[in-house]
C-alpha positions as a Markdown table, in Angstrom:
| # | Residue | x | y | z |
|---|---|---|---|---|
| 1 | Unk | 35.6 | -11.6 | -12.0 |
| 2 | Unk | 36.9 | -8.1 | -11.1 |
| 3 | Unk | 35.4 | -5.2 | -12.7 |
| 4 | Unk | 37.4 | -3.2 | -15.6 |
| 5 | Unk | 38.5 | -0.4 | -14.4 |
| 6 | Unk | 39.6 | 3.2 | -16.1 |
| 7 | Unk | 43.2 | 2.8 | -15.8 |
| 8 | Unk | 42.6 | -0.9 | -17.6 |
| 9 | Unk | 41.7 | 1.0 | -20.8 |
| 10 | Unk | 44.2 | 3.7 | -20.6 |
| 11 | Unk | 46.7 | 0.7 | -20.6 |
| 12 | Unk | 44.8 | -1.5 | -23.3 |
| 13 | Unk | 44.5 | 2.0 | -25.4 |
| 14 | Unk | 48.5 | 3.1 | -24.6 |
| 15 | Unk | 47.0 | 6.8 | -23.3 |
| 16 | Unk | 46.9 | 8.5 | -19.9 |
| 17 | Unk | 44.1 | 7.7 | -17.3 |
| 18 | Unk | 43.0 | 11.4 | -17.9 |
| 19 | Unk | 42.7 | 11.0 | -21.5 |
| 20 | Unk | 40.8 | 8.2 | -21.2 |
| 21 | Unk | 38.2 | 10.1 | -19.0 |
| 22 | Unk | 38.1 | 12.3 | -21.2 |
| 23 | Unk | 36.9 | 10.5 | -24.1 |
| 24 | Unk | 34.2 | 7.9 | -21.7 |
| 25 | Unk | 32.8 | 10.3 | -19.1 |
| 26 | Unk | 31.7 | 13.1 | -22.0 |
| 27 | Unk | 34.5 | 15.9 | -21.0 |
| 28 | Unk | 34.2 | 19.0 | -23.5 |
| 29 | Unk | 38.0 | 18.3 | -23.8 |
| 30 | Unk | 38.5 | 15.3 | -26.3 |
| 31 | Unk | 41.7 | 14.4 | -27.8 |
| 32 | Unk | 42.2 | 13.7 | -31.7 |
| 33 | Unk | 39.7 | 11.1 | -33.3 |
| 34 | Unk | 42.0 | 8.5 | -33.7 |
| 35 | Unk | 42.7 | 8.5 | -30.3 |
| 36 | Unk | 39.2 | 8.8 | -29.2 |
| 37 | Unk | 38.5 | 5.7 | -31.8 |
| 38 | Unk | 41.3 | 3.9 | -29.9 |
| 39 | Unk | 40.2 | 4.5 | -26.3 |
| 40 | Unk | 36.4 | 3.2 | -27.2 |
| 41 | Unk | 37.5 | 0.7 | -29.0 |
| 42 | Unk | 39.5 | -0.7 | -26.2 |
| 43 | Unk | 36.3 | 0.1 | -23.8 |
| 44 | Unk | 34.3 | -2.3 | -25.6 |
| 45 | Unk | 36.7 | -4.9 | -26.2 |
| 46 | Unk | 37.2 | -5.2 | -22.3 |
| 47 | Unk | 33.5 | -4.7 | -21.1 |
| 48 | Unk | 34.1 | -1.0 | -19.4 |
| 49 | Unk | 31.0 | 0.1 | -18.0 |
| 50 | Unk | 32.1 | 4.0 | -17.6 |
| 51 | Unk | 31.2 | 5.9 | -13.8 |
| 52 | Unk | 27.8 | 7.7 | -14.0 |
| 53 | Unk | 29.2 | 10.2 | -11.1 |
| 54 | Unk | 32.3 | 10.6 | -12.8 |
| 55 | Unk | 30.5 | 11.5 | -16.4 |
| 56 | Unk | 28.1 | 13.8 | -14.2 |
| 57 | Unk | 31.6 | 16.1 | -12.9 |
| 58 | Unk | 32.9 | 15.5 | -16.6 |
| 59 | Unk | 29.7 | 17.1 | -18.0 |
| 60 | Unk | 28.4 | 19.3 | -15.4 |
| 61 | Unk | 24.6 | 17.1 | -15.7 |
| 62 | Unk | 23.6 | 13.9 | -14.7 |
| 63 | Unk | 21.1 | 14.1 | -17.0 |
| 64 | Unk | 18.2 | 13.1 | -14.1 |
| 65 | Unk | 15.0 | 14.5 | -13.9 |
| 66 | Unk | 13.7 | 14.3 | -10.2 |
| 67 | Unk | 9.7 | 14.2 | -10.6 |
| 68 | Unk | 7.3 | 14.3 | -7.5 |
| 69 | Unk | 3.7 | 13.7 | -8.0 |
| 70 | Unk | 1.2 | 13.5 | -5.1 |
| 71 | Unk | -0.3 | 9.6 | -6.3 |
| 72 | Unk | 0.9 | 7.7 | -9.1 |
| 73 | Unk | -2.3 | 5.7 | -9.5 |
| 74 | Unk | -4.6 | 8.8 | -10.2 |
| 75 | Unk | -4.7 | 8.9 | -14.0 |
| 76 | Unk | -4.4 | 12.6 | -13.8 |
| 77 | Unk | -0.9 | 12.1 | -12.7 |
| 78 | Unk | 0.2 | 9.1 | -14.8 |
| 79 | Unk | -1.0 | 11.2 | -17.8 |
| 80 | Unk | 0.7 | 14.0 | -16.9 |
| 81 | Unk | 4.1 | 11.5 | -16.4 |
| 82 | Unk | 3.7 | 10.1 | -19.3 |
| 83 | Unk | 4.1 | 13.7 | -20.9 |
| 84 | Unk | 7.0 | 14.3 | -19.1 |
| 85 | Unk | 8.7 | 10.9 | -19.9 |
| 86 | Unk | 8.2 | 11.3 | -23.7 |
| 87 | Unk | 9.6 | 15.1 | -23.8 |
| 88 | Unk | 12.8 | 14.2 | -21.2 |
| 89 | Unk | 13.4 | 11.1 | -23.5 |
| 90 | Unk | 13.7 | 13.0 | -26.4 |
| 91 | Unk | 16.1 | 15.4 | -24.9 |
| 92 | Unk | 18.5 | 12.5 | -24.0 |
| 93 | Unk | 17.0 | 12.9 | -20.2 |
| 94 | Unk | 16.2 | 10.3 | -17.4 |
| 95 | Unk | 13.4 | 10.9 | -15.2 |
| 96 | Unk | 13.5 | 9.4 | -11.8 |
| 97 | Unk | 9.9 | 9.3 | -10.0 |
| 98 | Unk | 8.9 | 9.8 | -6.2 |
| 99 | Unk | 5.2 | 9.6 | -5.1 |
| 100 | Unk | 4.2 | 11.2 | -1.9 |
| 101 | Unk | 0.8 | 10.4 | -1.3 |
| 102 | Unk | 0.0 | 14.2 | -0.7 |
| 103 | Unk | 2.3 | 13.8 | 2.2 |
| 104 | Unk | 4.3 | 16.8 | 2.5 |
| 105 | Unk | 7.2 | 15.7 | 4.3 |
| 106 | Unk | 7.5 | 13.0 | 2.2 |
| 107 | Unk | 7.6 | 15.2 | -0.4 |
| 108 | Unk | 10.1 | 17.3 | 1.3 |
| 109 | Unk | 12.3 | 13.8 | 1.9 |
| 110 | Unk | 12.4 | 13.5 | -2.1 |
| 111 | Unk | 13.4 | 16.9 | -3.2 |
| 112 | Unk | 16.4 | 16.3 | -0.6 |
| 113 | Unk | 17.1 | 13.0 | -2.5 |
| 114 | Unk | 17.2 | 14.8 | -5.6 |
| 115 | Unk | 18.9 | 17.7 | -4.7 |
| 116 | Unk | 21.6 | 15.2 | -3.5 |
| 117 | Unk | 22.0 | 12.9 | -6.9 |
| 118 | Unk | 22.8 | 16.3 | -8.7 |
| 119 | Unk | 19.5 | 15.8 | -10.8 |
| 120 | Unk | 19.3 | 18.6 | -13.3 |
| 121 | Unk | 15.9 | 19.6 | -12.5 |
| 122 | Unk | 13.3 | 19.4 | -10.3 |
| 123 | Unk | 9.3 | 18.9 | -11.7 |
| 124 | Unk | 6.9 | 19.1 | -8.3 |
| 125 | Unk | 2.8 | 18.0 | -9.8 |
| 126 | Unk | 0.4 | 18.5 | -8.1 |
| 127 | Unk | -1.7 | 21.0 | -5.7 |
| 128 | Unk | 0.2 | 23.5 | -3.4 |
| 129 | Unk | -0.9 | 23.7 | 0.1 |
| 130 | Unk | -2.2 | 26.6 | 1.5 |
| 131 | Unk | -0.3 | 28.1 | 4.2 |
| 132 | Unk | 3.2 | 29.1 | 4.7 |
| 133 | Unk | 4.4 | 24.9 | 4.6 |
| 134 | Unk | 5.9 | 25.7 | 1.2 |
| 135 | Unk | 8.5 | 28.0 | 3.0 |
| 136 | Unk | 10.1 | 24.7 | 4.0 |
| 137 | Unk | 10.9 | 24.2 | 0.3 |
| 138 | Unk | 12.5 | 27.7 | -0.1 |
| 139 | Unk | 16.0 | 27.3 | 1.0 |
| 140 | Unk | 16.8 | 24.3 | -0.1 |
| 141 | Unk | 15.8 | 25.3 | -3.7 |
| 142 | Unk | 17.7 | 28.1 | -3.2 |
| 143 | Unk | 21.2 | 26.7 | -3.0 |
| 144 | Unk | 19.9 | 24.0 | -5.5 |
| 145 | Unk | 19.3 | 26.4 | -8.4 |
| 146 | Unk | 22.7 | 28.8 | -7.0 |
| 147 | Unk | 24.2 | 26.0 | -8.2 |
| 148 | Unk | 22.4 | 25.5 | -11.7 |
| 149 | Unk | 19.4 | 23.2 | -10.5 |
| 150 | Unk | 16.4 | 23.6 | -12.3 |
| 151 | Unk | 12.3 | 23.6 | -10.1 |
| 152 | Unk | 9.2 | 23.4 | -12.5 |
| 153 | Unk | 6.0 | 23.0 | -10.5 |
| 154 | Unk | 2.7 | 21.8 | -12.4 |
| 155 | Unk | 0.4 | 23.3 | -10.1 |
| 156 | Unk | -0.3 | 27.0 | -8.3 |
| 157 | Unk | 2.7 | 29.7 | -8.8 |
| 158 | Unk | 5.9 | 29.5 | -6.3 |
| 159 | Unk | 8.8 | 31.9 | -5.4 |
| 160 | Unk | 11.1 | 29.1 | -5.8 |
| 161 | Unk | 10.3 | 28.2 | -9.2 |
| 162 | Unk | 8.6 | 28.1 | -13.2 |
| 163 | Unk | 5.1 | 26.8 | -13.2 |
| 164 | Unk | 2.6 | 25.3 | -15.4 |
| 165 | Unk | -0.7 | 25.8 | -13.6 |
| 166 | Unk | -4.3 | 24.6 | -14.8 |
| 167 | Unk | -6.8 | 27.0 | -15.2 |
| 168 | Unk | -8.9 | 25.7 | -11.9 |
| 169 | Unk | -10.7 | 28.7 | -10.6 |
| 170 | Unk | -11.8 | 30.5 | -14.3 |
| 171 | Unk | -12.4 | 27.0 | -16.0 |
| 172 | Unk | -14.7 | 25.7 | -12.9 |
| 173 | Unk | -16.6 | 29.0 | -13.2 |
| 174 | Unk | -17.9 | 28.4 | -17.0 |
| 175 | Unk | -18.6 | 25.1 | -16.7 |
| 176 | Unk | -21.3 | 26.2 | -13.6 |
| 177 | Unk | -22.2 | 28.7 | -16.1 |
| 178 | Unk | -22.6 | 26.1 | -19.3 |
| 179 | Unk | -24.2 | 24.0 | -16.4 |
| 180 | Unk | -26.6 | 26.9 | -15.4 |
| 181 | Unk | -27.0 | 27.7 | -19.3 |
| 182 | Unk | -28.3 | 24.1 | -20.0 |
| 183 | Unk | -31.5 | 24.4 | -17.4 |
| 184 | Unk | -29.8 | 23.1 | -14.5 |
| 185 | Unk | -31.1 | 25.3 | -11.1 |
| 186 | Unk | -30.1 | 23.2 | -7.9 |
| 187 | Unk | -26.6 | 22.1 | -7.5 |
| 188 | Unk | -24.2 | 20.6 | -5.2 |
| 189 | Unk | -20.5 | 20.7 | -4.5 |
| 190 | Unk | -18.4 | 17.3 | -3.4 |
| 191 | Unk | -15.2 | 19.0 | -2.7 |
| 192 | Unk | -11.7 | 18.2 | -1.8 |
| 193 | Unk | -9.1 | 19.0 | 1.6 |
| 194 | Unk | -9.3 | 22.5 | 2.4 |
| 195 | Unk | -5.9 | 22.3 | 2.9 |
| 196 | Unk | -5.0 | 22.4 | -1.0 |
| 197 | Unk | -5.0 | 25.4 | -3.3 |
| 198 | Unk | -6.6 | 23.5 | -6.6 |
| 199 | Unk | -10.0 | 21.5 | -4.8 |
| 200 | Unk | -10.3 | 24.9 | -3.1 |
| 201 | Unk | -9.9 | 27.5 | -6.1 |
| 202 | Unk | -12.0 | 24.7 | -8.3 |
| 203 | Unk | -14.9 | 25.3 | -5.4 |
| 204 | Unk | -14.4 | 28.6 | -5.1 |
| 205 | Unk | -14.5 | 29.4 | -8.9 |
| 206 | Unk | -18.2 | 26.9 | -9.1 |
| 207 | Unk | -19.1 | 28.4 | -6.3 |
| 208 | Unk | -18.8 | 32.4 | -7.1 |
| 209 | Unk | -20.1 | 32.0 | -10.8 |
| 210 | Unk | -23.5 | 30.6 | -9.6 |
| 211 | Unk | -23.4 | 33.6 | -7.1 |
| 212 | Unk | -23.6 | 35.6 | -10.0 |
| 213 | Unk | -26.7 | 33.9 | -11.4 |
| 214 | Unk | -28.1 | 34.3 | -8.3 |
| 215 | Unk | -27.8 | 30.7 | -7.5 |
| 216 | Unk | -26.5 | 29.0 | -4.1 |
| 217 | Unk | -25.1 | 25.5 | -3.6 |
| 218 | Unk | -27.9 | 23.7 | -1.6 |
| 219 | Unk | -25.2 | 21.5 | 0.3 |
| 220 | Unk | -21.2 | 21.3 | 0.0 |
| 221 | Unk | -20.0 | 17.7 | 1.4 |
| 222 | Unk | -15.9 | 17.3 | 1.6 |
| 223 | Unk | -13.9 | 14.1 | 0.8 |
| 224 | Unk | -10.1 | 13.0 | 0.0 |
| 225 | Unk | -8.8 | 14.1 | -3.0 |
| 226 | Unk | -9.7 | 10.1 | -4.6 |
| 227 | Unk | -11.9 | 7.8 | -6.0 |
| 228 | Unk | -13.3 | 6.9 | -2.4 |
| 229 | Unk | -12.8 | 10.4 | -1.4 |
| 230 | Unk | -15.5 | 11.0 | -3.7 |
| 231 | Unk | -17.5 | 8.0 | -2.8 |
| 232 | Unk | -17.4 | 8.6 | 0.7 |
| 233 | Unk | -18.9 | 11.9 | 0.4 |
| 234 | Unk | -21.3 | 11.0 | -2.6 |
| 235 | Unk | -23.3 | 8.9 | 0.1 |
| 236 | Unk | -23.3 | 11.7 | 3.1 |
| 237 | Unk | -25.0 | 14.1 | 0.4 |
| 238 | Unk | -27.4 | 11.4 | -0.7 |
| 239 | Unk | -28.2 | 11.2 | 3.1 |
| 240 | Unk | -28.4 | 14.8 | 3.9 |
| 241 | Unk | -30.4 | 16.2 | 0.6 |
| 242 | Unk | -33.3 | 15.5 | -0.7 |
| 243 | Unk | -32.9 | 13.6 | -4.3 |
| 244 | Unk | -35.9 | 14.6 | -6.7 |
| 245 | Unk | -35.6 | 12.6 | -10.1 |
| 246 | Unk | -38.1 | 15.5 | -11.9 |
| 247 | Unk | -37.0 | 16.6 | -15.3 |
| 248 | Unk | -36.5 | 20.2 | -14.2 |
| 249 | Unk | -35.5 | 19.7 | -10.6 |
| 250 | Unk | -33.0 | 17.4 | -10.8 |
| 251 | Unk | -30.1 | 18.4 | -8.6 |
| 252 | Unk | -26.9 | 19.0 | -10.5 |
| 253 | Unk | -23.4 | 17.7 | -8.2 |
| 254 | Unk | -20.2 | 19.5 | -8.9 |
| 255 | Unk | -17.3 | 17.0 | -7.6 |
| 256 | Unk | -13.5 | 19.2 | -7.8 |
| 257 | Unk | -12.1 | 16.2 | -9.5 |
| 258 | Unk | -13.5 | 13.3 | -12.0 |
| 259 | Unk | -11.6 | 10.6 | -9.7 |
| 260 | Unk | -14.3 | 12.0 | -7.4 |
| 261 | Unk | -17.0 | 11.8 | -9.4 |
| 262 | Unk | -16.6 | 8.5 | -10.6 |
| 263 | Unk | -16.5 | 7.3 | -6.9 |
| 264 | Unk | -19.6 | 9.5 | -6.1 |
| 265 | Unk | -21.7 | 7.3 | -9.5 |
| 266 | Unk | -20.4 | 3.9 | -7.8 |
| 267 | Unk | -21.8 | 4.9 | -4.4 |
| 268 | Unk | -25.1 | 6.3 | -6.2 |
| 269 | Unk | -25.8 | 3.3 | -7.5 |
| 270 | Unk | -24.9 | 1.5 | -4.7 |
| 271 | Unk | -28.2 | 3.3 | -3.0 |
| 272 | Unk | -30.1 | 2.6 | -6.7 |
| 273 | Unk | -29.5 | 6.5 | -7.7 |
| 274 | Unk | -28.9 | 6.9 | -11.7 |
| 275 | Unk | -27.1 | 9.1 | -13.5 |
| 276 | Unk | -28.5 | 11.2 | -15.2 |
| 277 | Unk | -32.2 | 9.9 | -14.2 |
| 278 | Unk | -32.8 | 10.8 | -10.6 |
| 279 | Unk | -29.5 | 13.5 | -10.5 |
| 280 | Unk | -26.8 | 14.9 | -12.4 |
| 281 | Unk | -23.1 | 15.3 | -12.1 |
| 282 | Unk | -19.9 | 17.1 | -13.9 |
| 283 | Unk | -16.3 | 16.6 | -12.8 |
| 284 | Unk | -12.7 | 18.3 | -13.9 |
| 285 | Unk | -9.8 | 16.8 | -15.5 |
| 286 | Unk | -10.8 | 14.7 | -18.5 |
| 287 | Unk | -8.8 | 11.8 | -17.4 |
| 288 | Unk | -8.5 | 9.2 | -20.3 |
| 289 | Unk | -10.2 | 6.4 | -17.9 |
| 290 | Unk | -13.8 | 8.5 | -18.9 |
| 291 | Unk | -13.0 | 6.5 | -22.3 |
| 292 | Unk | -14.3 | 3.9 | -20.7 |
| 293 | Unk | -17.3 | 5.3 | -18.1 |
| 294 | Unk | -21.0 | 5.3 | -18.9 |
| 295 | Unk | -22.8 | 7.5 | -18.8 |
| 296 | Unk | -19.9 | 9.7 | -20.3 |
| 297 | Unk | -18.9 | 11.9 | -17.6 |
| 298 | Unk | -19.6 | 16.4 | -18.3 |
| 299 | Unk | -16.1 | 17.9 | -17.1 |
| 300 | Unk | -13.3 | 20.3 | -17.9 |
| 301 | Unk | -10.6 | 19.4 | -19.9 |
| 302 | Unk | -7.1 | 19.7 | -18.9 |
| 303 | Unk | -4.9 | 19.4 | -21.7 |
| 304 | Unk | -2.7 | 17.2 | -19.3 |
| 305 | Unk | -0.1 | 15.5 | -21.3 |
| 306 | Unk | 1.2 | 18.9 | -22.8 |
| 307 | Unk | 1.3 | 20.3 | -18.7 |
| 308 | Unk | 3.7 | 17.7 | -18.9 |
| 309 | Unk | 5.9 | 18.1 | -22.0 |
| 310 | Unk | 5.9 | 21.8 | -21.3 |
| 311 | Unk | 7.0 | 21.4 | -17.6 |
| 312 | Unk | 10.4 | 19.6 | -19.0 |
| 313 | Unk | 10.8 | 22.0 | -21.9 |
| 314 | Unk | 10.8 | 25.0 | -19.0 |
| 315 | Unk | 13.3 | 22.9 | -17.0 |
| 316 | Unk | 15.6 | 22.7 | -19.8 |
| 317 | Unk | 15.4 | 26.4 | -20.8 |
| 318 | Unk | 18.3 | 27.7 | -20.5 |
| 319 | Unk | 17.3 | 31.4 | -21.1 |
| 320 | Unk | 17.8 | 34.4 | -18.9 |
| 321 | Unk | 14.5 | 34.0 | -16.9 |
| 322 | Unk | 13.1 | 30.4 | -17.4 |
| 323 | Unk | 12.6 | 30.0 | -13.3 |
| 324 | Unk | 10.6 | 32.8 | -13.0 |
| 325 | Unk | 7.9 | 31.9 | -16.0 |
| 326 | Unk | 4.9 | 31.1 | -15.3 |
| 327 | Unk | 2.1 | 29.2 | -18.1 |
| 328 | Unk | -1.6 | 28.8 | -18.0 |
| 329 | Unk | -2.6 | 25.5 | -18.7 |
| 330 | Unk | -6.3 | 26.0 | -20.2 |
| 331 | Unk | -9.5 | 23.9 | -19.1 |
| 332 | Unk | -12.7 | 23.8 | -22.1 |
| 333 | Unk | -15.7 | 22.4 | -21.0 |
| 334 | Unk | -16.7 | 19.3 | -22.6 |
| 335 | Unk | -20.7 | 18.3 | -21.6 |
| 336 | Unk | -21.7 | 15.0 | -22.1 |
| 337 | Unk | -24.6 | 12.7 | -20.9 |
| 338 | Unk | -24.3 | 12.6 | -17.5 |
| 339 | Unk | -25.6 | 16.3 | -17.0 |
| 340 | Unk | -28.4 | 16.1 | -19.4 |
| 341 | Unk | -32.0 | 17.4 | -18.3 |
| 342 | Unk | -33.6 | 16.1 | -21.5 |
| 343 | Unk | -36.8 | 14.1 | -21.3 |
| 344 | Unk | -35.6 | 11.5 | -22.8 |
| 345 | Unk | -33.1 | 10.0 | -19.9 |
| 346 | Unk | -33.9 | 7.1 | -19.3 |
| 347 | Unk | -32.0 | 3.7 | -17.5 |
| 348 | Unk | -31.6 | 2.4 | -20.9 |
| 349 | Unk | -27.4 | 2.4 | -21.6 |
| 350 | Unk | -26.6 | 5.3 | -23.6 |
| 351 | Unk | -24.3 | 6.1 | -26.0 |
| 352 | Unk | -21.0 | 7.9 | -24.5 |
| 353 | Unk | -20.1 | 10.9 | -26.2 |
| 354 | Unk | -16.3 | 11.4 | -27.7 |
| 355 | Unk | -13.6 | 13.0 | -26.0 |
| 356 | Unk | -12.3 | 16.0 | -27.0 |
């Protein structure tokens, strides 16, 4: 069966071909009611599925959202998508999803994509490199918003876009000072690629607030940005540093991400090391997997879905200077039992404190 086509309608409806595109495809210019009533009408008599190009040119928007996140299956992205999903739904928006694996040529490869389905805006999540690589991105964002596109990143600060961007360096620093404030005196770092800005500012912001305790990291082990990431290194700091299960000398790890963290427990136990018994360990995010994870994991809390609500509310802004704004997303520490130093720890299962 062939497909209905425009002129069909005009002809079932006894108007023009234009008039009928006017009235399906969302033009500003629609004729009198009755007519518009007639021209539907004969649309959904016949089974006219109307052109989503040709309603994009008739409205000016396609009403796509091109998102780009670095790995769908970290629950610090999906969390952050689902934010976005609810707000772009409420607007009337469609948001079309790319994952890149942290591979920036891939990511690259999707903005191109986007760029070319006309989508209205542009949502990048996820760390920035470090370097010059995001030069790359410059000039095809700048013909893309010359021509009424739209670039939100939910990560560092860019020239070629609004931002949303967590409060990694500042947030990592209290919770080393919280850390330091509960007892704790020898820590460790499991960080992330040197290559991107927010395991590296998350480090650095650790790192520089137990400098001004006077305190030193006694050993800083990388991994990938992951669950195994952090299990990988987990076991080469267990190897390299000495564990000492004493109340007061129990070493205190730091891991840039709780993905990490959670990989570094599994490898811990793996070698019979308990949390919080023979060492402790705090992580950043507040994914809403720790829901399930005992002991109930010490971290900084991200107030992730809003990143993502208020990432689309920026892309839809159309005030004078919404591309240049830029939002700090907040991080509160939230302790709970895996950095305890209290006497009482013991391998008895322990009740997981609530989420904030």
């Amino acid at each position: 069966m062939a497909a209905v086509r425009l002129q069909d309608v005009a002809a079932a409806a006894g108007v023009s071909q234009a008039t009928a595109s006017r009235v399906l495809n969302g033009s500003s210019r629609i004729p009198g009611e009755g007519v518009a009533d007639r021209v539907r009408a004969a649309a959904r008599r016949l089974g006219y599925v109307p052109n989503a190009q040709a309603q994009a040119l008739a409205r000016s928007s396609t009403g796509l959202i091109g998102l780009i996140v670095h790995d769908i299956a970290d629950p610090y992205f999906s969390t952050i998508v689902r934010g976005i999903q609810k707000e772009a739904r409420a607007a009337g928006k469609l948001v079309l999803l790319a994952s890149t694996e942290r591979d920036f040529d891939v990511e690259r490869q999707s903005v191109s994509t986007f760029v070319s389905h006309r989508a209205d805006a542009i949502i990048l999540a996820g760390s920035r490199p470090i370097g010059d690589f995001d030069h790359h991105l410059e000039q095809e964002f700048a013909a893309y918003r010359e021509n009424g596109g739209k670039v939100v990143v939910i990560g560092q600060s860019v020239s070629f876009g609004a931002a949303v961007e967590p409060d990694n360096y500042a947030a990592s620093g209290r919770l080393a000072e919280t850390l330091y404030e509960q007892g704790h005196r020898r820590f460790a770092i499991i960080g992330g690629p040197d290559n991107l800005r927010t395991p590296v500012d998350r480090r650095d912001g650790f790192v520089d607030a137990l400098h001004r305790r006077g305190v030193a990291p006694e050993l800083e082990v990388v991994g990938e940005f992951s669950r195994d990431g952090g299990f990988d290194a987990a076991r080469n700091l267990a190897a390299d540093l000495a564990v000492t299960p004493h109340e007061r000398d129990r070493l205190c790890v730091f891991a840039v991400a709780d993905v990490m963290a959670i990989g570094a427990i599994a490898a811990w136990r793996e070698l019979n090391l308990h949390v919080p018994e023979d060492l402790c360990i705090a992580g950043f995010d507040d994914i809403p997997t720790l829901r399930d994870h005992t002991p109930g994991l010490t971290t900084v809390a991200l107030p992730l879905a809003e990143m993502g609500r208020h990432a689309i509310r920026l892309a839809l802004d159309d005030s004078p200077t919404p591309g240049s704004a830029h939002e700090l997303a907040f991080g509160t520490v939230v302790l709970r039992d895996s950095s305890t130093l209290t006497g009482e720890a013991s391998r008895a299962p322990k009740r997981r404190s609530a989420l904030i």
